[in-house]
DRENDO-1510 file (C-alpha; in Angstrom, 1 decimal, always signed):
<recs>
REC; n; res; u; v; w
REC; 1; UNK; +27.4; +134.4; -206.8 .
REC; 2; UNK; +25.6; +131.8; -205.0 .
REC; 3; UNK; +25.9; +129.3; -207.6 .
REC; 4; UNK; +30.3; +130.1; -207.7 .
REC; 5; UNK; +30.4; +129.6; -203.8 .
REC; 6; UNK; +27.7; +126.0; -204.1 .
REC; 7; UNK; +30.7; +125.1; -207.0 .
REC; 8; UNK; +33.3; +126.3; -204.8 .
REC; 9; UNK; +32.3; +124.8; -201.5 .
REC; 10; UNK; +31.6; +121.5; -203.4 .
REC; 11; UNK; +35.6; +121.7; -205.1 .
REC; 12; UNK; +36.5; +122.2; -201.3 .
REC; 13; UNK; +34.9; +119.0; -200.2 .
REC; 14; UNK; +36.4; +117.1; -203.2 .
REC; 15; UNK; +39.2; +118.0; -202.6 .
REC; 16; UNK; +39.5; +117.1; -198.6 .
REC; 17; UNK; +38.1; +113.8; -199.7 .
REC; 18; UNK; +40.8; +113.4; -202.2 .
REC; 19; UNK; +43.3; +114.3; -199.7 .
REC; 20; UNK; +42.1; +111.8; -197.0 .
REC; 21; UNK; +41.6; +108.9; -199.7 .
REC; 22; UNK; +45.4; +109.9; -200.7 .
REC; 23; UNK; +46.9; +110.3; -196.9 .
REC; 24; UNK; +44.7; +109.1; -194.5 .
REC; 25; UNK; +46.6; +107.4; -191.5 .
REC; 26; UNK; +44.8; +106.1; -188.1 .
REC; 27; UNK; +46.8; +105.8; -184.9 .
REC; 28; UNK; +48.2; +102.5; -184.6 .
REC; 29; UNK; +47.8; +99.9; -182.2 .
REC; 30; UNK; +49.5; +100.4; -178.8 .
REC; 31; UNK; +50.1; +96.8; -178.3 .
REC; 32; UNK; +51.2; +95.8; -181.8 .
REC; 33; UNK; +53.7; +98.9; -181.7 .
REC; 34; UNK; +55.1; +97.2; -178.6 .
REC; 35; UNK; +55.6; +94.0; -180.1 .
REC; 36; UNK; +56.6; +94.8; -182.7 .
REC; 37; UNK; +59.3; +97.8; -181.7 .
REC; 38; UNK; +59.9; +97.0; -178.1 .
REC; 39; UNK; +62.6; +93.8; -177.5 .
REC; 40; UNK; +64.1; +91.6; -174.5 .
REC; 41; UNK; +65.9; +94.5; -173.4 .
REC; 42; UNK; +62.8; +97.2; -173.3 .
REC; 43; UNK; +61.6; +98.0; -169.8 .
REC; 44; UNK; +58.6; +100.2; -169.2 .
REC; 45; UNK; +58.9; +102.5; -165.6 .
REC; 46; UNK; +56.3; +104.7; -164.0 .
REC; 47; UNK; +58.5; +108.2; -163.6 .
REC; 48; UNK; +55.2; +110.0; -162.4 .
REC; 49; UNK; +51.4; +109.1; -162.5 .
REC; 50; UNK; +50.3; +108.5; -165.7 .
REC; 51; UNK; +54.0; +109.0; -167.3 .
REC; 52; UNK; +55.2; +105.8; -168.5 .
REC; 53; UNK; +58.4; +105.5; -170.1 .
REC; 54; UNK; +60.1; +103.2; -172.8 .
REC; 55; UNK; +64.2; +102.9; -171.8 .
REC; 56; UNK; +66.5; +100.1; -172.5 .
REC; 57; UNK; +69.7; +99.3; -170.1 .
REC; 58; UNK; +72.3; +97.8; -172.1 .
REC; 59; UNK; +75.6; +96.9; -172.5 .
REC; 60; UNK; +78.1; +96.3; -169.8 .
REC; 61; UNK; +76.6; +96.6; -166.3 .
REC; 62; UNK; +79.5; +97.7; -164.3 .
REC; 63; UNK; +80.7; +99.8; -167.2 .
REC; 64; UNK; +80.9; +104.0; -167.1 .
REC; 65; UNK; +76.7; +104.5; -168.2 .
REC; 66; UNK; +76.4; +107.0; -171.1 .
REC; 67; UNK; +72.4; +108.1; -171.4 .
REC; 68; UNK; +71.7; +108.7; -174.8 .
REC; 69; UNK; +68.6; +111.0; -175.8 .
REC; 70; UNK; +67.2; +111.0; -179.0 .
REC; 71; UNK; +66.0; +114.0; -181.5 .
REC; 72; UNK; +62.5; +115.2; -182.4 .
REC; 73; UNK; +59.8; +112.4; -184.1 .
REC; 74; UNK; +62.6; +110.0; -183.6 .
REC; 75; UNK; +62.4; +107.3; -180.7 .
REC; 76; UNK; +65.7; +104.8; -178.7 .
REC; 77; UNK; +66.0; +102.8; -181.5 .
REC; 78; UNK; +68.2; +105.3; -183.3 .
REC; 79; UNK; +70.8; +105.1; -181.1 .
REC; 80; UNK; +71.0; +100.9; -181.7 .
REC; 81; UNK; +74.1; +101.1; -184.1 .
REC; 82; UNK; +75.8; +102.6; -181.1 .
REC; 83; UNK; +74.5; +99.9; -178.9 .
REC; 84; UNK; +75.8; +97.2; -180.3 .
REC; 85; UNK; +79.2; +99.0; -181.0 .
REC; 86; UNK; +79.9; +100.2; -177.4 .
REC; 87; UNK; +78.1; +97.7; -175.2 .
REC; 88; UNK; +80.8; +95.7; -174.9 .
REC; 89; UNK; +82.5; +98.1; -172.8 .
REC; 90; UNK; +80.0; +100.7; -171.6 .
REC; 91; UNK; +76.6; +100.3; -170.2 .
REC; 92; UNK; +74.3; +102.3; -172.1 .
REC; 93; UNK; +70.6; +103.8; -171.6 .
REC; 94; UNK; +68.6; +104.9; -174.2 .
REC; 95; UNK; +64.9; +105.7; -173.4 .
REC; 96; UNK; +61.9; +107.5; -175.4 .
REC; 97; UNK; +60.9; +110.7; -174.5 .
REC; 98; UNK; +57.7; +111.5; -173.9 .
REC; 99; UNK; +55.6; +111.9; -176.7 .
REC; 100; UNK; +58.1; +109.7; -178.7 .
REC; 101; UNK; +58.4; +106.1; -179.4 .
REC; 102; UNK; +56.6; +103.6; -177.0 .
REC; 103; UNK; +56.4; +106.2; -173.9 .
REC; 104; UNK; +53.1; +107.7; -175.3 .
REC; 105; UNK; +51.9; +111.2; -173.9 .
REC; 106; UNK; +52.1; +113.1; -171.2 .
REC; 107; UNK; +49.5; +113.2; -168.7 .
REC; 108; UNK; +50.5; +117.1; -168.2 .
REC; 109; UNK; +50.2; +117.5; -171.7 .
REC; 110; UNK; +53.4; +119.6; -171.6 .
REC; 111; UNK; +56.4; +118.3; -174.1 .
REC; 112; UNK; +59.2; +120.7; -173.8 .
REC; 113; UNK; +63.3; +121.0; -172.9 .
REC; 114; UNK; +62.5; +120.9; -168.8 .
REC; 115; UNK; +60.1; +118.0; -169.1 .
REC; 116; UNK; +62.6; +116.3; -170.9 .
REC; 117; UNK; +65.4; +117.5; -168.6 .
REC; 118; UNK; +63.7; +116.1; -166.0 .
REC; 119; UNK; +62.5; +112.5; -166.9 .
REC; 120; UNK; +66.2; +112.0; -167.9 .
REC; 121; UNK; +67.0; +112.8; -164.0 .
REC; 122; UNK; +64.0; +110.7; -162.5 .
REC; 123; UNK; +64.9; +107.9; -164.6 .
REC; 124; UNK; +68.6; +107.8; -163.7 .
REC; 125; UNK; +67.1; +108.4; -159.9 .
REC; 126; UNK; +64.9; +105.0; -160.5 .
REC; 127; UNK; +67.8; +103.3; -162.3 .
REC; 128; UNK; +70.3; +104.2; -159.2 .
REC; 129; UNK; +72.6; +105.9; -161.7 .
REC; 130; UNK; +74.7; +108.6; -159.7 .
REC; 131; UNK; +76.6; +110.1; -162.8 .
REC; 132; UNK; +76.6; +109.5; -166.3 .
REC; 133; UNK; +77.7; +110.9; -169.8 .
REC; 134; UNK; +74.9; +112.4; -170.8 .
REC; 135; UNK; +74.3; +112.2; -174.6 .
REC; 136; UNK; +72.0; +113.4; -177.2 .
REC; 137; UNK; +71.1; +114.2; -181.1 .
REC; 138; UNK; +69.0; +117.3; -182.3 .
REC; 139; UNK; +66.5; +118.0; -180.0 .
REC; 140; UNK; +68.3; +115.2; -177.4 .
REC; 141; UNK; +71.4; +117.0; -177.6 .
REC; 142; UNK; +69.7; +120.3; -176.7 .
REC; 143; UNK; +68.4; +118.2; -173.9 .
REC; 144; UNK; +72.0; +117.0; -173.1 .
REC; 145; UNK; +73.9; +120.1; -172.5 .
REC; 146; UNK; +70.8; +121.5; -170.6 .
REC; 147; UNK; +70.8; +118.7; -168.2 .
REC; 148; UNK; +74.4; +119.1; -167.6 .
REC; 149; UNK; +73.6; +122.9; -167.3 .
REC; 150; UNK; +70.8; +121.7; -164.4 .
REC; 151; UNK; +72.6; +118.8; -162.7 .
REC; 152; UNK; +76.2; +118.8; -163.3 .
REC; 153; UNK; +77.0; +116.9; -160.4 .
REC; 154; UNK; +75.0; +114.3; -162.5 .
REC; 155; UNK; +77.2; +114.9; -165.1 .
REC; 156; UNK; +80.2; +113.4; -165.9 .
REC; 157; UNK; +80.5; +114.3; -169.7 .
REC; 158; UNK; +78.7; +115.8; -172.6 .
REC; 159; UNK; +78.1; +114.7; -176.2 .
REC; 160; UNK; +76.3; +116.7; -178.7 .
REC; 161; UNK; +75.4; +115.1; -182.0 .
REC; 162; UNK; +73.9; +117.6; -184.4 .
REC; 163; UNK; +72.1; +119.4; -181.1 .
REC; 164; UNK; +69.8; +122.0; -180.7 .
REC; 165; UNK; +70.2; +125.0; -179.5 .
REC; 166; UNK; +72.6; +127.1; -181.1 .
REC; 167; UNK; +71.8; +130.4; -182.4 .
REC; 168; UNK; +69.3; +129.9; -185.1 .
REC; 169; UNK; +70.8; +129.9; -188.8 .
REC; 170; UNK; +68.7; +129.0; -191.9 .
REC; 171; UNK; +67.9; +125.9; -192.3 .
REC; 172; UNK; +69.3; +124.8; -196.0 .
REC; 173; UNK; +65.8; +122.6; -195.9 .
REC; 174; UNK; +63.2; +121.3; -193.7 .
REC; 175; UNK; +61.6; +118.4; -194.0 .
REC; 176; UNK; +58.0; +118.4; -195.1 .
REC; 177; UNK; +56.7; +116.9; -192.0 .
REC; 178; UNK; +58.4; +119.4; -189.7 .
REC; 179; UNK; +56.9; +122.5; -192.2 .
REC; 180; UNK; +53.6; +121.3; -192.2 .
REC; 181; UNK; +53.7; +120.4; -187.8 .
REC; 182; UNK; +54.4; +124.3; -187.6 .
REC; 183; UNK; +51.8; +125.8; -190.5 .
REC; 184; UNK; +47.9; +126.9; -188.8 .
REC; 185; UNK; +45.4; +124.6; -189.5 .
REC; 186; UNK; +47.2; +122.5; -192.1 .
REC; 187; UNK; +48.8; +120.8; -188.9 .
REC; 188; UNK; +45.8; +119.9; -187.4 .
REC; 189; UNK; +45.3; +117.5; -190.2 .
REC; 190; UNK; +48.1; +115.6; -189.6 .
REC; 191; UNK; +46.0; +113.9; -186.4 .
REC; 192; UNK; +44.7; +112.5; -189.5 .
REC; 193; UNK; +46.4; +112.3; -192.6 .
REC; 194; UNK; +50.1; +111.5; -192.2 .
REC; 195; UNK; +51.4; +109.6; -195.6 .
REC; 196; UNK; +54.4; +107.5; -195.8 .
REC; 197; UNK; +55.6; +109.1; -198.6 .
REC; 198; UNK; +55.8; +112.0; -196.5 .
REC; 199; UNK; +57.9; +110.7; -193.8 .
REC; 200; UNK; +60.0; +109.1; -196.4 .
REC; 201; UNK; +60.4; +112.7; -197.6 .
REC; 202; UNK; +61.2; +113.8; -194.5 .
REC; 203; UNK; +63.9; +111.1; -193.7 .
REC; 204; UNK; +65.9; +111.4; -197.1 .
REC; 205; UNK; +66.0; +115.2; -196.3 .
REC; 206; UNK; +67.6; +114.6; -192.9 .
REC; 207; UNK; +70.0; +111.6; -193.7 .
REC; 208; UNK; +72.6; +112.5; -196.5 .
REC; 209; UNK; +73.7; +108.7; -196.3 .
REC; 210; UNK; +70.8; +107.3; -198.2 .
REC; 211; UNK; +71.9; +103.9; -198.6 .
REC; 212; UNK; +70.9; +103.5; -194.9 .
REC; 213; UNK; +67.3; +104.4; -195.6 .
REC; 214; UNK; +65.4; +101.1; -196.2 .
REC; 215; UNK; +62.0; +100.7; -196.0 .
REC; 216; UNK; +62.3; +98.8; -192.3 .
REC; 217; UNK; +63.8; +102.9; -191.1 .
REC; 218; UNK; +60.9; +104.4; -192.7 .
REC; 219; UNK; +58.5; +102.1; -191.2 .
REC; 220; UNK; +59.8; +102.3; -188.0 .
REC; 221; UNK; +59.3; +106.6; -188.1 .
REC; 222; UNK; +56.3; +106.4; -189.9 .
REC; 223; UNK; +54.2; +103.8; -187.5 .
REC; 224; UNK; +56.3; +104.9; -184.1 .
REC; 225; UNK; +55.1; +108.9; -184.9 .
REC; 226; UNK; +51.7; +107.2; -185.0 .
REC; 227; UNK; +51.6; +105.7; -181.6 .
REC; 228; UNK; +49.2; +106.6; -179.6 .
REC; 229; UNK; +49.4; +110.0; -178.7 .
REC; 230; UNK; +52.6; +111.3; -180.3 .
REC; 231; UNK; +50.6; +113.1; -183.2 .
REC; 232; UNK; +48.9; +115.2; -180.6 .
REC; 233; UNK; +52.3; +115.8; -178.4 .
REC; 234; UNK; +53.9; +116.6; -181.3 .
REC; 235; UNK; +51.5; +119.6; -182.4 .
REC; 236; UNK; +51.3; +121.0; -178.5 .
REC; 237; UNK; +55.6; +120.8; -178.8 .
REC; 238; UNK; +55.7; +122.3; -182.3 .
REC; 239; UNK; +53.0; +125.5; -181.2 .
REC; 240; UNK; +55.3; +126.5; -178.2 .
REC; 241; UNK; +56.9; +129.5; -178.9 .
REC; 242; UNK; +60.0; +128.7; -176.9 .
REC; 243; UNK; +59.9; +125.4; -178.8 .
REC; 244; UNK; +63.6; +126.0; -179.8 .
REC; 245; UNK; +65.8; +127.2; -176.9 .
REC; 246; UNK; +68.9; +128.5; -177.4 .
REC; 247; UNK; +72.0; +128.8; -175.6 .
REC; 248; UNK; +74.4; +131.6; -175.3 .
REC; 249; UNK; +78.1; +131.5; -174.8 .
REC; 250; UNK; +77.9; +132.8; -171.2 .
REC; 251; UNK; +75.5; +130.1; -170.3 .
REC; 252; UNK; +77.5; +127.2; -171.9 .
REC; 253; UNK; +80.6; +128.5; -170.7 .
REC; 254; UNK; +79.6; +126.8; -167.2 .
REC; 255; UNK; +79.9; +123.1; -168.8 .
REC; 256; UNK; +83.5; +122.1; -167.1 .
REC; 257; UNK; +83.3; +118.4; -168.1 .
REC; 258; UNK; +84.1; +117.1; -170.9 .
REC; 259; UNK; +82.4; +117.4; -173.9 .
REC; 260; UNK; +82.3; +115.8; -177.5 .
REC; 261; UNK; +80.5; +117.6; -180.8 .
REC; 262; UNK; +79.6; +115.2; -183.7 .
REC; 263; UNK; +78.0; +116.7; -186.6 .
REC; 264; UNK; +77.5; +115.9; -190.5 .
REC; 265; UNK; +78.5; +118.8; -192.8 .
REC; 266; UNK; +74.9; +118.1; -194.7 .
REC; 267; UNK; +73.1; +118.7; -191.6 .
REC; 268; UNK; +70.0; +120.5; -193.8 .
REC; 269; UNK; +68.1; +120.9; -190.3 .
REC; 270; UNK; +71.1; +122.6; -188.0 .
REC; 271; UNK; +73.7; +124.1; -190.0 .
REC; 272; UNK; +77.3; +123.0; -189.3 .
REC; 273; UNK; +78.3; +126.7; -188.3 .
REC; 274; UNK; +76.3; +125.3; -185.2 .
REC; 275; UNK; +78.6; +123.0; -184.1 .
REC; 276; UNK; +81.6; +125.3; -185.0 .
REC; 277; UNK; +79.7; +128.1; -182.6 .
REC; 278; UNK; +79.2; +125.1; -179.3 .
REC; 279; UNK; +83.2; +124.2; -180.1 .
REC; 280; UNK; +83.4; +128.1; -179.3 .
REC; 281; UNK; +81.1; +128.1; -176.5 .
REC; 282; UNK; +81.8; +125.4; -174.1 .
REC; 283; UNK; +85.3; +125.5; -173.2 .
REC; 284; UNK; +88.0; +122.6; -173.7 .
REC; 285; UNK; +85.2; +120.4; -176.6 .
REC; 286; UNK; +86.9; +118.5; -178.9 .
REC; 287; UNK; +84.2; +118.8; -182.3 .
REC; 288; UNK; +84.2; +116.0; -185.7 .
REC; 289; UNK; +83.0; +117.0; -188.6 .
REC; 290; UNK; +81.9; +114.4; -191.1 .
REC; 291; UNK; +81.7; +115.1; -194.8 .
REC; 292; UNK; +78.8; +114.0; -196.7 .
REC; 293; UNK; +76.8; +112.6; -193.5 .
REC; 294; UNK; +73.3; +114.6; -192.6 .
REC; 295; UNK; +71.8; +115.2; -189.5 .
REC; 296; UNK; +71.8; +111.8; -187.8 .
REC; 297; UNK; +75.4; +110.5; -187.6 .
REC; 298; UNK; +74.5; +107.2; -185.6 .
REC; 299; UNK; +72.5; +105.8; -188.2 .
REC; 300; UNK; +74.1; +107.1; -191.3 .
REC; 301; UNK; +77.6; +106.2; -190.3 .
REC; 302; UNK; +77.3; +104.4; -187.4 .
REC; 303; UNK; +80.6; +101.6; -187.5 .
REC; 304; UNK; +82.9; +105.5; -187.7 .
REC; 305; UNK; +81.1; +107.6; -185.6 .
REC; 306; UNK; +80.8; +104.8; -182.7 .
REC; 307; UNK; +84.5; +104.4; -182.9 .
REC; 308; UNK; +85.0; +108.2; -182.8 .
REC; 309; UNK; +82.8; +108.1; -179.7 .
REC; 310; UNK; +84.8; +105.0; -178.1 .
REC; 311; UNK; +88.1; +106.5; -178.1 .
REC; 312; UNK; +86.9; +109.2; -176.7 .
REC; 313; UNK; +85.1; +107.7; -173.9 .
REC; 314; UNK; +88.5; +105.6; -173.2 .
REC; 315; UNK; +90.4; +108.7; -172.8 .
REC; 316; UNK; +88.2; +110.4; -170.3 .
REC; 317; UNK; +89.5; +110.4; -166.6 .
REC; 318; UNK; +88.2; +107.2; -164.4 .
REC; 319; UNK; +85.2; +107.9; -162.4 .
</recs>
């Protein structure tokens, strides 16, 4: 017996080598990450002692500001497409959450729907932004109509692309990355071993447009979830059990403004019945569907779904 468990323990130790040889994946470099993700328009703000945060202010500045928010292990630069495409008439702020991108961690430690809620608030505060439409994907979107729910007088609209929130419905497939972020111990290897191959994995599982994966997209997830403390915010936001928040009818019901609902039939992370169920919810919404698109409509159709999101914006009532 002692000689199996000398043979066993010895396999065990083989086989974590292996897997660190295979996968092993340091934090990268702060500075590098900056200069190599941030541009002329990224502006770094102090919300709060020892909170930091990455936004960019963009577009036309005396245009209606739309705040977009972006989804979970994803960072401002998703919402680009939509930058370029609308600037021209709106002024648009995107920012990284914290934990995300080039904000970095949380001096609270704490990565969840209020903290979220309220950076979005100090940094319009900071920025001198009265009112805005207040946009967001996945997790961002969940972050969206629960700032509107929070500050509506901050609110002048509401668009939800792919958000969180709804009443949970099986997933048709998580990503690898997200199932191994959520399973005991395994997770806490991913402070260490995080793979490209894996976020690749995880990318061509959420976008069902894969011509727009290149390996500049995958680079950009796979070194940006390595910032500096993102792996470890990441695990604290994954190992709350209110990590997912949902919504009831009654609760969206008080969303008056307007309120737009993008979402890609493919979505293998939230189900389209979820964006059939917020059409329901929140009264007069006006909700797309796209065939063939995933969970991230700004990137993997960005020329349509930009243009959807323009006419709208042009019909709503002047501020």
């Amino acid at each position: 017996m002692k000689k199996f468990l000398k043979w066993l323990a010895a396999l065990v130790l083989v086989a974590v080598a292996a897997l660190f040889i295979w996968g092993y994946a340091p934090d990268t470099d702060g500075a590098a990450m900056k200069a190599k993700y941030g541009n002329a328009a990224s502006r770094y703000v102090e919300l709060e002692p020892g909170l930091t945060v990455h936004y960019r202010d963009q577009g036309k500045r005396d245009g209606r500001v739309v705040m977009l928010i972006h989804g979970s292990n994803a960072s401002l630069h998703t919402w680009e497409p939509w930058v370029a495409a609308l600037g021209k008439d709106y002024r648009i702020v995107s920012l990284d959450l914290p934990g995300h991108g080039l904000t970095g961690s949380h001096r609270g430690g704490v990565y969840d729907y209020p903290v979220f809620v309220d950076v979005v608030d100090k940094l319009m505060t900071r920025l001198d932004i009265p009112k805005a439409v207040i946009g967001g994907n996945s997790m961002g979107g969940g972050t969206a109509w629960m700032f509107a729910l929070a500050h509506p007088a901050k609110t002048e609209a509401v668009l939800l692309v792919d958000a969180a929130g709804a009443p949970q419905w099986q997933a048709r497939k998580i990503p690898i990355g997200f199932r191994l972020a959520r399973m005991p111990v395994v997770k806490e290897l991913t402070r260490f071993i995080a793979p490209r191959s894996m976020f690749e994995s995880s990318i061509k599982t959420s976008m069902s447009v894969q011509s727009k994966i290149d390996d500049a997209l995958v680079d950009r997830y796979w070194e940006l979830n390595r910032y500096p403390g993102n792996r470890e915010a990441t695990m604290k936001r994954f190992s709350l059990p209110h990590n997912n928040r949902q919504a009831s009818k009654e609760t969206l019901a008080a969303i008056k403004v307007p309120t737009l609902i993008l979402w890609g039939e493919e979505d293998n992370l939230i189900p389209v019945k979820s964006a059939n169920w917020f059409a329901e919810a929140i009264p007069g919404s006006n909700l797309i569907i796209y065939p063939a698109v995933g969970h991230i409509p700004m990137e993997e159709i960005p020329e349509k779904s930009a243009a959807d999101v323009k006419l709208w914006l042009d019909a709503l009532p002047t501020p």
